[in-house]
C-alpha positions as CSV (number, residue, x, y, z in Angstrom):
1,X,57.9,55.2,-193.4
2,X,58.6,57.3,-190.4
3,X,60.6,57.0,-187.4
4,X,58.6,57.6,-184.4
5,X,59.7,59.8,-181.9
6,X,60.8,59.6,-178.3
7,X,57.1,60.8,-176.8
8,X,55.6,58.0,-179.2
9,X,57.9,55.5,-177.9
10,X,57.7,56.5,-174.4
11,X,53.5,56.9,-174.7
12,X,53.4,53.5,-175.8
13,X,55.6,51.2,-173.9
14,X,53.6,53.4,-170.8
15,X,50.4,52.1,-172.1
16,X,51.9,48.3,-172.0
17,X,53.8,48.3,-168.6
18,X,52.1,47.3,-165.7
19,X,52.8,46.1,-161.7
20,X,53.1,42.6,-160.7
21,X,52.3,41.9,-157.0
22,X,53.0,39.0,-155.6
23,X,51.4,38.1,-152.1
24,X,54.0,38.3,-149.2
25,X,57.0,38.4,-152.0
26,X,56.8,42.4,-152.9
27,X,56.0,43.7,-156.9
28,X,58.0,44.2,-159.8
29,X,57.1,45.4,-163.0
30,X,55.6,43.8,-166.2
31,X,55.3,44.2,-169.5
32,X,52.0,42.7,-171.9
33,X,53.1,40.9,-174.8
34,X,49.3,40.5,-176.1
35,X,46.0,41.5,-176.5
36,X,44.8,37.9,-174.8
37,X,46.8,39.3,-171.5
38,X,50.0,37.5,-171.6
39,X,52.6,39.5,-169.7
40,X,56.7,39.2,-169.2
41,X,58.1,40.0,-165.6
42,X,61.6,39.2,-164.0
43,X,61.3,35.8,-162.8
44,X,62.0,37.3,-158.8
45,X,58.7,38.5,-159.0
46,X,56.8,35.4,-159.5
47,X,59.3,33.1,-158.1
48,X,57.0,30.5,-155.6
49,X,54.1,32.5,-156.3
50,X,51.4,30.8,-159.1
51,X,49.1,33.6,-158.6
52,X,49.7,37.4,-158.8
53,X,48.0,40.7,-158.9
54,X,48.5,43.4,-162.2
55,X,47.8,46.8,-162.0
56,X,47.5,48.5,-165.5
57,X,48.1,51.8,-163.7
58,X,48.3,53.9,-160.2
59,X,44.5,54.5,-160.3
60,X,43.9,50.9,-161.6
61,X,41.9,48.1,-159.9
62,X,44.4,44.9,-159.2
63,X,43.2,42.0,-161.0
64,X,44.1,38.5,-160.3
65,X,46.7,36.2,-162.8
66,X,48.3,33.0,-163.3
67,X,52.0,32.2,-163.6
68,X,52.4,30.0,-166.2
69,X,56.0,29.5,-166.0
70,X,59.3,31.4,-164.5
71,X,62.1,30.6,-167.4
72,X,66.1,30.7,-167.0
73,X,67.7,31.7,-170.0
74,X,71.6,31.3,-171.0
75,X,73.1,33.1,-173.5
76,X,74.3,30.7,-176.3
77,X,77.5,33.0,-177.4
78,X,79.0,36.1,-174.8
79,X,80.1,38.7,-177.4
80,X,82.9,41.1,-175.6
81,X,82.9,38.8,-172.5
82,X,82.4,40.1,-169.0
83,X,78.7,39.0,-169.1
84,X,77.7,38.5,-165.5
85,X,80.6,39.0,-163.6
């Protein structure tokens, strides 16, 4: 097996990221997690919104999604402490 390299990595997390807009709230990016178009973003993005806009990229057409949900997430166990301070 071989280890990809950075250009291979880089190419495809380019190909996955996209822009979340959010009317009246600004954008943030987003990342798909699946071929059926579910996509991760910081939960700032879509806070109050339930629908958005993606663009796959800068020449891209803006195409309408839901929010499905905006999750808080704790860690369970701060290794080295200092986490969030």
């Amino acid at each position: 097996m071989t280890q990809a390299g950075f250009g291979e990595v880089a190419e495809a997390l380019r190909r996955t990221t996209v822009q979340v807009s959010s009317a009246g709230r600004g954008f943030g990016s987003g990342v798909i997690l699946s071929s059926d178009g579910l996509i991760v973003t910081n939960a700032h993005v879509v806070l109050y919104a339930s629908q958005v806009q993606i663009q796959a990229n800068a020449a891209g057409d803006k195409v309408p999604a839901t929010v499905l949900a905006v999750a808080v997430i704790r860690l369970c166990t701060v290794v080295g402490g200092g986490w969030g301070r």
